[in-house]
C-alpha positions in Angstrom: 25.8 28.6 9.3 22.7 26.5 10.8 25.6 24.9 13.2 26.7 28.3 14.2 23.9 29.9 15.3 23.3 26.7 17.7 26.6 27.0 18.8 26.1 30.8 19.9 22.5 29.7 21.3 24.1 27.0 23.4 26.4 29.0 24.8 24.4 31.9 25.8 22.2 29.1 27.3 25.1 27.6 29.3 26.0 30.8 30.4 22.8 31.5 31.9 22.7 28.0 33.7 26.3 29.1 35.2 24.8 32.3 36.2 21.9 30.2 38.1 23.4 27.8 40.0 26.0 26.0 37.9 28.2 23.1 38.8 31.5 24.6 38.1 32.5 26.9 41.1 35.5 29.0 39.4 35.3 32.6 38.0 34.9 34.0 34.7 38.8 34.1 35.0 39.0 30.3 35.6 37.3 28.9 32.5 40.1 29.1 29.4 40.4 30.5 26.6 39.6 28.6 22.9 43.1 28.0 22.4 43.9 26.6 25.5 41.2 24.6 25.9 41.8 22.7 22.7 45.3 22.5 21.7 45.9 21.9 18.2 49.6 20.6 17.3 50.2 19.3 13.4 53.6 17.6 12.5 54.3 16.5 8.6 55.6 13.3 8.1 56.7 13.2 4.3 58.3 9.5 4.3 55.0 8.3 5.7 53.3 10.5 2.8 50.8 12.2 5.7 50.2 14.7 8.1 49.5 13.9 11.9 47.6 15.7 14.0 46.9 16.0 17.4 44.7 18.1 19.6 45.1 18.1 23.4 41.8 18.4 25.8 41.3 20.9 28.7 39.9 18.8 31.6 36.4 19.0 31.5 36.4 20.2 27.4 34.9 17.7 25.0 35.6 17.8 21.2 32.5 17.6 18.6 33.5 14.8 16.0 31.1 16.5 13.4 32.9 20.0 13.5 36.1 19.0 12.1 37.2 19.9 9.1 40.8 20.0 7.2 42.3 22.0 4.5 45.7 22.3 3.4 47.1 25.5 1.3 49.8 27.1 0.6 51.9 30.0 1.5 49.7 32.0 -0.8 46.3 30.4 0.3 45.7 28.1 -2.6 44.3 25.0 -1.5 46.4 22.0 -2.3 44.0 19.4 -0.2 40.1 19.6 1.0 40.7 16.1 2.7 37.2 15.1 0.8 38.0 11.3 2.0 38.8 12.0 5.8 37.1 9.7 8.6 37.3 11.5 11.5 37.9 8.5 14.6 35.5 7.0 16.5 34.3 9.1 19.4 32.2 8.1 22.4 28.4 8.7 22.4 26.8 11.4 24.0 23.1 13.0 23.7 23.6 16.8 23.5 20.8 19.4 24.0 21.7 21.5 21.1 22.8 18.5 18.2 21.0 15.2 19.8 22.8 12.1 19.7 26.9 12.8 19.0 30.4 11.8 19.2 32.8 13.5 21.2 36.4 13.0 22.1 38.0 13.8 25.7 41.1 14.3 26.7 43.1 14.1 23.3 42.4 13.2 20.0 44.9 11.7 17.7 45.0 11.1 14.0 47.0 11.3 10.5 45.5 12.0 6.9 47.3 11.0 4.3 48.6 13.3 1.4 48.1 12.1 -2.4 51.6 14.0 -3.0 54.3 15.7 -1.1 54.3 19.4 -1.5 57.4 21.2 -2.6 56.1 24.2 -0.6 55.5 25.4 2.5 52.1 24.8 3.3 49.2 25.8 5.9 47.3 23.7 7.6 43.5 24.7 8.4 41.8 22.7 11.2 38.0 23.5 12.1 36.8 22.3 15.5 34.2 23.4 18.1 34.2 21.7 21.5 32.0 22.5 25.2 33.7 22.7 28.8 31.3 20.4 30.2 28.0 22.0 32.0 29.7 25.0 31.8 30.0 27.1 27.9 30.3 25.7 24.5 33.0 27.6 22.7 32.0 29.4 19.1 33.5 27.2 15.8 37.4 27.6 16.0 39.7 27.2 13.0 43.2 26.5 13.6 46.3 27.3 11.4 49.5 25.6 11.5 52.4 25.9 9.1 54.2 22.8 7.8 57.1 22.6 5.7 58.0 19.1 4.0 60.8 19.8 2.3 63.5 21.5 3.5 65.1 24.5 1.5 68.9 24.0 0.8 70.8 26.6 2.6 72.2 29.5 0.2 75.5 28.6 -1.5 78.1 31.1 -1.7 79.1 30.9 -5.7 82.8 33.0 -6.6 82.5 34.5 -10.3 85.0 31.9 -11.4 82.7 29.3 -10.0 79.4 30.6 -11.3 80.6 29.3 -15.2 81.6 26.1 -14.4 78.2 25.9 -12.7 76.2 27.6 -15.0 77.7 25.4 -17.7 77.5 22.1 -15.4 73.7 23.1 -14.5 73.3 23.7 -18.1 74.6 20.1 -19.4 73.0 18.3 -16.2 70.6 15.5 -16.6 68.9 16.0 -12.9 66.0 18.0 -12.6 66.9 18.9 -9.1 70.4 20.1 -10.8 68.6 23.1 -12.1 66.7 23.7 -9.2 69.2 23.7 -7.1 71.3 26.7 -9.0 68.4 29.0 -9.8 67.3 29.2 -6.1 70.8 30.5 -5.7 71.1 33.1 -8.3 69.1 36.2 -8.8 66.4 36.6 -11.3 68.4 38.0 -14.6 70.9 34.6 -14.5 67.4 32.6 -14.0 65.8 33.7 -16.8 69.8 33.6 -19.1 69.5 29.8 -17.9 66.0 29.2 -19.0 67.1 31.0 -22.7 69.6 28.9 -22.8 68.1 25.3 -21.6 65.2 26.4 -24.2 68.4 26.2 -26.7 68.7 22.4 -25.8 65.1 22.0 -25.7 65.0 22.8 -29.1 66.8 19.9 -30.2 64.9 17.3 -28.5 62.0 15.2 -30.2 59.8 17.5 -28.4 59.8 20.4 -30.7 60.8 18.2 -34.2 57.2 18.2 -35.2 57.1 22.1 -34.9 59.5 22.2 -38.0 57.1 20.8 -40.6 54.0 23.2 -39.4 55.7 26.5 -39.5 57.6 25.2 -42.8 53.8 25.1 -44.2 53.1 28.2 -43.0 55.9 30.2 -44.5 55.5 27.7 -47.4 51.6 29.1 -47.8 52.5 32.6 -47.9 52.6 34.9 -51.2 55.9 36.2 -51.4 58.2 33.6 -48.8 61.0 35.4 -48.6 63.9 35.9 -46.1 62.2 39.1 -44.6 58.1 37.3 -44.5 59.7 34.1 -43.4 61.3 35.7 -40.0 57.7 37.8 -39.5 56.1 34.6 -39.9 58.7 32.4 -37.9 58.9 35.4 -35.1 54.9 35.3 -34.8 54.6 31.4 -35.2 57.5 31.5 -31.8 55.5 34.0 -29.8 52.7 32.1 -30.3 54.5 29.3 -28.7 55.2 31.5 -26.2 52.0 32.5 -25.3 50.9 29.0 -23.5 54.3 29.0 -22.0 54.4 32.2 -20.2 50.6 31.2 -18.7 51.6 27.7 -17.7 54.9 29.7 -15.3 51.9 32.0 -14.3 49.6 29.2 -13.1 52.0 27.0 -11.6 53.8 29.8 -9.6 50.2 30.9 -8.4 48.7 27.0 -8.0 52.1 24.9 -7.4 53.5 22.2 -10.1 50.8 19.7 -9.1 48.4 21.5 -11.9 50.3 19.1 -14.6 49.5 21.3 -17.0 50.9 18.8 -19.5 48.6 16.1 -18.4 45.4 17.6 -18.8 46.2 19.2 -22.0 46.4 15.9 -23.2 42.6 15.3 -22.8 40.7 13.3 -26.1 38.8 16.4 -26.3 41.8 18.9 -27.2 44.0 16.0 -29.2 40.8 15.8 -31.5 40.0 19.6 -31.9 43.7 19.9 -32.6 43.8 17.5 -35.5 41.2 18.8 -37.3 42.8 21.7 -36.8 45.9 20.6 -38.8 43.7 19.0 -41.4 41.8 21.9 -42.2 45.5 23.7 -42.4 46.8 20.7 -44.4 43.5 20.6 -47.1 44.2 24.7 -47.5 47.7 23.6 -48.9 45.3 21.7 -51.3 43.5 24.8 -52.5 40.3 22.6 -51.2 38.4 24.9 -49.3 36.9 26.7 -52.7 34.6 22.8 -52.8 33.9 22.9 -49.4 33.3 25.7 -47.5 31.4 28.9 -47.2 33.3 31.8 -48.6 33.3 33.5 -45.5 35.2 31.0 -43.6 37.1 30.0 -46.1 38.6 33.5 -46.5 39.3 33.5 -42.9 41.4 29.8 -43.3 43.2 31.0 -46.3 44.2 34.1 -44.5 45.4 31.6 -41.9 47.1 28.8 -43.7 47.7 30.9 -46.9 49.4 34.3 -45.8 47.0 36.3 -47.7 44.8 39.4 -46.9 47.3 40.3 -44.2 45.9 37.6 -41.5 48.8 35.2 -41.6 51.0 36.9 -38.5 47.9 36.2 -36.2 46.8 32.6 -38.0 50.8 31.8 -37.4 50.5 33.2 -34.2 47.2 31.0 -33.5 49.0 28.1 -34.9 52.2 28.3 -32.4 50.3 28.3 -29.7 48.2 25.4 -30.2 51.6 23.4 -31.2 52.7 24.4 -27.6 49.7 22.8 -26.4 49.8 19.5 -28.3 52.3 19.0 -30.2 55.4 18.8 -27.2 54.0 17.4 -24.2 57.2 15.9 -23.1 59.3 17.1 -20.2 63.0 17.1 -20.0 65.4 18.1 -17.1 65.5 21.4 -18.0 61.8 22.3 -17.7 60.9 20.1 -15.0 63.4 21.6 -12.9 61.7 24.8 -14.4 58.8 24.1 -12.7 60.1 22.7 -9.6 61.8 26.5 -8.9 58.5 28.4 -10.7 55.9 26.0 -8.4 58.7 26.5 -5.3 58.9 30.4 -5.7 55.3 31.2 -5.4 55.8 34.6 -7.3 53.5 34.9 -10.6 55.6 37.1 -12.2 58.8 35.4 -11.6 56.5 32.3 -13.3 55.8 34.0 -15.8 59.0 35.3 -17.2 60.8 32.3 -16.3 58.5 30.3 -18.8 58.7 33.0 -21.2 62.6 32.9 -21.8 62.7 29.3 -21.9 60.1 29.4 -24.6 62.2 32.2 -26.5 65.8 30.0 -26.1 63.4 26.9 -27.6 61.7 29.3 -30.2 65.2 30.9 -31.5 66.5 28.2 -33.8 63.1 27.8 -35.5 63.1 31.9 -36.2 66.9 31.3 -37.9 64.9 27.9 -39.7 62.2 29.8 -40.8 64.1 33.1 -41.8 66.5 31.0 -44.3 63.8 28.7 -45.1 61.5 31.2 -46.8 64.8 32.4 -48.5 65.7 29.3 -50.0 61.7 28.0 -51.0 61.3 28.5 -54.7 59.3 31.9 -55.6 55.8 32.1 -57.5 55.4 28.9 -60.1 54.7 25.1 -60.5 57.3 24.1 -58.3 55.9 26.5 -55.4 52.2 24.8 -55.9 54.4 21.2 -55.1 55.9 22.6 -52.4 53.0 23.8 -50.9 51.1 20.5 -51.4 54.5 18.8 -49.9 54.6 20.8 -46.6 50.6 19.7 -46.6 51.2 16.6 -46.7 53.8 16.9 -43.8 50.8 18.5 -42.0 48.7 15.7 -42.5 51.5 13.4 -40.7 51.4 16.0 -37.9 47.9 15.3 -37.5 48.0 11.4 -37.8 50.8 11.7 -35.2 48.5 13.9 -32.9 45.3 11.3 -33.3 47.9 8.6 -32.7 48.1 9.2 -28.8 44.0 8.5 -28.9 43.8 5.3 -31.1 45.1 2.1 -31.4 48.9 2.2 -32.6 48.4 -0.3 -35.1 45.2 2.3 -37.2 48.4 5.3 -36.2 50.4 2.7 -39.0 47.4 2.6 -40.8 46.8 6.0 -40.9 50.7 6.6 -42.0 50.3 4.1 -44.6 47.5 5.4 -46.3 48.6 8.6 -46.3 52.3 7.5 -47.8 50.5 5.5 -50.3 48.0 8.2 -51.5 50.7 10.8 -52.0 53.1 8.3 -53.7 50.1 7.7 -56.0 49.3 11.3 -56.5 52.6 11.8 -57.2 52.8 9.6 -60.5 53.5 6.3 -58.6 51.3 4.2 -61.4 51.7 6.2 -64.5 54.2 5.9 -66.8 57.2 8.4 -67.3 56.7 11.0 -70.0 59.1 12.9 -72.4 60.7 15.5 -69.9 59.5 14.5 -67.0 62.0 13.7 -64.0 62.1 10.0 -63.3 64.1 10.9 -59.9 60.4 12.0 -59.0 58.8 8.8 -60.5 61.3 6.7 -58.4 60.1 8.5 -55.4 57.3 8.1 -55.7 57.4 4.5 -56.3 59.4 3.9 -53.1 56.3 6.2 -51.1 53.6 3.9 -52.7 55.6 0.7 -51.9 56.8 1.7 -48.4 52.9 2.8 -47.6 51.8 -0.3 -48.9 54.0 -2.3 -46.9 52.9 -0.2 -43.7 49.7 -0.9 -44.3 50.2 -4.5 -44.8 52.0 -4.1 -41.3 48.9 -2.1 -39.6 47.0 -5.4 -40.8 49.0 -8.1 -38.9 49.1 -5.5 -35.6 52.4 -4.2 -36.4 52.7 -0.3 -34.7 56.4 1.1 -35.4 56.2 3.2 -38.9 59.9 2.4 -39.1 59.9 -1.8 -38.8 56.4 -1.8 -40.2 56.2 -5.8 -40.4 57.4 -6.4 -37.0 54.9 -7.4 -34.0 55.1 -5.5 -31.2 57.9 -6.6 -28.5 55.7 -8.7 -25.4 56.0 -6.7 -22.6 54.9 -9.3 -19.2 51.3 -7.5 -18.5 50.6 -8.2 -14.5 49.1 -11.7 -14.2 51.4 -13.0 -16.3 54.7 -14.2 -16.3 57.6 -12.3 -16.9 60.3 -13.3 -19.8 63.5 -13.1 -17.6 64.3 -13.2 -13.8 65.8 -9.8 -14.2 65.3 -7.0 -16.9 61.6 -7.8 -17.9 59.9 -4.9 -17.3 56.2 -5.5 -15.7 53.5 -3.4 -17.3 51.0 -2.7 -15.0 47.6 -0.1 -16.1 45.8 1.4 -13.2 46.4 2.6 -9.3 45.4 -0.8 -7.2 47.6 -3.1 -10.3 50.6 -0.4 -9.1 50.0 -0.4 -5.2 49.7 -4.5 -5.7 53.3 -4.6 -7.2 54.8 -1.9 -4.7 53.5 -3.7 -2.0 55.0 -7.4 -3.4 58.2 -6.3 -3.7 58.4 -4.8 0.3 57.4 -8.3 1.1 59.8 -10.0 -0.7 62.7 -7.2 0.1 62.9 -5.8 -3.1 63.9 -2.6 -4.4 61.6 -1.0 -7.7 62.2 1.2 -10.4 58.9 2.5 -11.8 59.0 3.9 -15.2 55.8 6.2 -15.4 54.9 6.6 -19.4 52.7 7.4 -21.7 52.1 6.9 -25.7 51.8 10.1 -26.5 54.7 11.1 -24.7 58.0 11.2 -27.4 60.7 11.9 -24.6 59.1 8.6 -23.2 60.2 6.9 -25.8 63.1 8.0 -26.5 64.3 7.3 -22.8 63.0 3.6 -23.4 65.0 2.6 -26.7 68.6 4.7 -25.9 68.2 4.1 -22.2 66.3 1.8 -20.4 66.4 -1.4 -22.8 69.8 -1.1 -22.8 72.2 -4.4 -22.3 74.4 -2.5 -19.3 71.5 -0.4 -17.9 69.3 -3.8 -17.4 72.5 -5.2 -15.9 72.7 -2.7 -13.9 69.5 -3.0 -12.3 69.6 -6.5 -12.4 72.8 -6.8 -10.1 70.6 -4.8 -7.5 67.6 -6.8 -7.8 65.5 -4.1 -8.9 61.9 -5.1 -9.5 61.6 -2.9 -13.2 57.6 -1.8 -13.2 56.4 0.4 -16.2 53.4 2.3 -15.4 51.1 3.2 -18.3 49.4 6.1 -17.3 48.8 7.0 -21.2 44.4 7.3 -21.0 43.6 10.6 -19.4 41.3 9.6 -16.5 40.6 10.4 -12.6 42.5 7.4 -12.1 45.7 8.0 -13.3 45.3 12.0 -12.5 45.3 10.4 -9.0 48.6 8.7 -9.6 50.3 11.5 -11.0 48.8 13.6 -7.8 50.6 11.1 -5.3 53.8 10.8 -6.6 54.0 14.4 -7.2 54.7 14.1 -10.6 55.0 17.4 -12.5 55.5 15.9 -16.2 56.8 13.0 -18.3 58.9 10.7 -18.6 59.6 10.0 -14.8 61.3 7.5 -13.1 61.2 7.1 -9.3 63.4 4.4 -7.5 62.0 3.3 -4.0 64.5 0.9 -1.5 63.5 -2.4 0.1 60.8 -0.6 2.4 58.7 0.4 0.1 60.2 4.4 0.5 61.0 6.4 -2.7 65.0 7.0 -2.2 65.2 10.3 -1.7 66.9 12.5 -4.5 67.3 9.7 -6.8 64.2 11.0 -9.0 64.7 11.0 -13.0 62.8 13.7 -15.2 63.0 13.4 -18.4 66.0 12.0 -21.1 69.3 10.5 -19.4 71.5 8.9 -21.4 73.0 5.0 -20.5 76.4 6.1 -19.2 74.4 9.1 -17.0 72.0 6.5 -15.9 74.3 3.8 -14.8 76.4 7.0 -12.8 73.2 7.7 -11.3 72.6 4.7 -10.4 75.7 4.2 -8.5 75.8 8.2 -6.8 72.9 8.7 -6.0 70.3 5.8 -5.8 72.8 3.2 -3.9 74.9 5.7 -1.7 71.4 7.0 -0.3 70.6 3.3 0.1 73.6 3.0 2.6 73.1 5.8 4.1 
């Protein structure tokens, strides 16, 4: 504001000095206008990862180098970029009456800023400026606007009703992100939200939503009377719930674009922690604990929570769905990262919002049909429904080790596991001896828990981390500085944004292409995609017949660091595998989003990475 008042004061005072003898000889008609007298022209340049800008000079007109500014937003006037790191070009010196000693630009200026991502939507960019026609008027703060679009929109594609199957059903099965994107920007809303029901179908299967099974089988296992008719209450609340997060993620990302990685933040220390104790307190209500521990008051409101009693379990399952939405399935998969390609692409909230809501329904609907015949079949009222319970707590306990796992050492995770194993093995009559009518099918199970925790923990000891190899070390994967095991198919692990950029820009020396796997510990999909896929014999060979330089970034600690990673590759969710040619540019359409199997990888490999290679 300070600025722009000295800006109007100068001006008034220039105009006076015209009035009273000034240089310039021309009429009010001659001097132009703002616009003309400082051109401003912006071209995006997405291989380059930047925007250039240039701004052409009225003879006479000088530029201000301290009244630029930049901001980029999009169509809906969200701001995507402030710029906070630009350095405007040097200028050349001049003493002004109004500002003192500043730089100004004649003629033209020229620059480029350079774009931690590249948006997916058409975008606006906002350039503030103020310049002077010399001896003559200084022109009041300008802002320019100028739209930029860096990816193009595929052109409508005229689908028959024979046709629209097959590609529903190929778009359905497809293992590219960009697949789904691709079909529901060519179909009207009703078959958009029918393909998000029914990729949430597929979704269900994955690893992703496996640990969901366990908590709402405690919850229906907690209540009174679990029958058929209170487990699909329970299941139904427990899936709306889920919902919930779902439908406000399409909200946000349709009103903010995909680069909020909702999944990313989420998975914040802070909320992991908050989230296990969480489960805990669930798990110990299994125990009928909270009678030793806690006041009354809340302890009524947990029971009614984790218990089903005093008509509170609906919302507690309710609560409890949508906090497993949060934490427990970070992973992406094809299907929902082209979700929120199209949600972030469409702009329209509402659109967002439904879209996330059917595909949460389609991932919900098998665990409604699992909960509805799973409180049938659970014992009723009776000892056996008291070891139930204290079975399905246990299960929640494993939940919670699993969530604490992506925030400590993996080797304490085994520990955890193993402790946990052991103590329930124990409780279970591991170390006494069988008596007349007891079962010794229990006692043998319980043996083989004890034993099998024991041997975990003896694992956790000597650094072992997989719960299902206890005893073996940890495969050595080459860390940078070190050297790799094999000339091809050792896959560098590099931590950090400088250790990435260093091996990105090695392998454009040496003419090399890279495939950077971006992972994370807590992610399951991530894993997966690394044991079925990636360290497979033909997929390394593969790679290895192309020279491809195989870097795996660990992006697992939530920092600013690796927020800033995710932020310039534009990447929306995890797993995600980029491929980038001998030049050091990402191949364009070769991107991987989620799970893809060996045989689909290879295919890819061939289609789609090395045809746009020879392109």
């Amino acid at each position: 504001m300070y600025r722009f008042l000295l800006a109007i004061a100068a001006s008034m005072l220039l105009l006076m000095g015209q009035v009273h003898g000034s240089p310039f000889t021309g009429t009010q008609d001659d001097i132009p206008l703002a616009s003309d007298a400082m051109q401003v022209s912006a071209f995006a340049e997405p291989e380059q990862q930047q925007i250039r800008v240039v701004v052409d000079l009225y003879p006479g007109v000088y530029l201000y180098q301290h009244s630029l500014g930049l901001r980029l937003l999009d169509e809906n006037g969200n701001l995507l970029s402030d710029f906070a790191d630009f350095q405007p070009p040097a200028g050349k010196a001049k003493v002004d009456e109004i500002f003192g000693n500043v730089e100004v630009y004649y003629d033209q200026l020229e620059f480029t800023v350079s774009l931690d991502s590249v948006p997916l939507v058409a975008t606006v960019l906002e350039l503030d400026h103020q310049g002077c026609l010399e001896n003559v008027l200084c022109y009041t703060p300008q802002t320019a606007r100028i739209p930029l679009v860096f990816v193009a929109k595929p052109e409508p594609v005229a689908v028959t009703a024979s046709s629209a199957q097959v590609s529903f059903m190929d778009t359905l099965t497809s293992d590219s992100a960009g697949a789904f994107s691709d079909w529901m920007g060519s179909h009207g809303l009703g078959m958009v939200l029918l393909l998000f029901f029914a990729g949430g179908l597929l979704l269900a299967f994955t690893p992703c939503v496996f640990p969901m099974i366990p908590i709402l089988s405690g919850i229906i296992a907690g209540a009174d009377n679990p029958g058929a008719g209170r487990g699909f209450m329970l299941s139904s609340a427990y899936v709306l719930g889920v919902a919930v997060p779902y439908t406000i993620a399409g909200l946000l990302v349709a009103m903010f674009g995909a680069g909020m990685n909702l999944q990313y933040i989420l998975q914040q220390p802070a909320a992991i922690i908050v989230s296990t104790i969480i489960f805990v307190v669930l798990a110990l209500a299994m125990f009928g604990l909270y009678e030793l521990q806690l006041p009354a008051a809340l302890r009524n409101r947990l029971n009614s929570m984790g218990e089903g009693r005093n008509g509170g379990s609906l919302w507690g399952a309710g609560l409890i769905g949508a906090i497993s939405a949060l934490v427990v399935s970070p992973c992406v998969t094809p299907i929902l990262a082209g979700a929120l390609v199209y949600v972030a692409a469409s702009g329209d909230a509402l659109t967002g919002a439904l879209s996330l809501f059917a595909l949460s329904m389609g991932m919900g609907f098998p665990l409604i049909m699992f909960g509805t015949g799973g409180g049938h079949l659970l014992p009723k009222a009776g000892a056996w429904m008291e070891d139930i319970k204290r079975f399905f707590g246990v299960l929640m306990l494993g939940v919670a080790v699993w969530l604490l796992g992506r925030v400590i050492p993996a080797s304490l995770t085994l520990a955890l596991y193993g402790l946990l194993l052991t103590s329930y093995g124990v409780w279970l009559g591991a170390l006494e001896p069988v008596q007349a009518g007891q079962s010794r099918l229990k006692k043998t199970l319980a043996l083989v828990m004890a034993l099998y925790g024991a041997i975990m923990l003896v694992g956790a000891a000597g650094g072992g981390t997989d719960p299902l190899q206890p005893l073996d070390r940890p495969a050595a994967v080459a860390e940078v500085g070190t050297a790799a095991t094999a000339a091809h198919g050792a896959w560098l692990k590099v931590k950090g944004s400088d250790a990435l950029q260093q091996q990105l820009d090695q392998a454009r020396r040496d003419g090399q292409p890279v495939l950077v796997d971006f992972y994370a510990d807590w992610c399951a999909a991530c894993k997966v995609l690394e044991e079925k896929t990636l360290n497979q014999s033909d997929v390394l060979a593969a790679l290895a017949t192309r020279n491809y330089r195989l870097i795996k970034a660990d992006i697992t600690e939530v920092n600013r660091d690796n927020q800033g990673i995710m932020q310039r590759f534009g990447i929306i969710g995890l797993p995600c595998l980029i491929f980038f040619d001998s030049d050091g540019n990402e191949v364009a359409g070769s991107r991987i989003l989620g799970e893809m199997g060996p045989e689909s990888f290879v295919l890819h490999l061939k289609t789609k990475v090395s045809a746009a290679n020879t392109q």
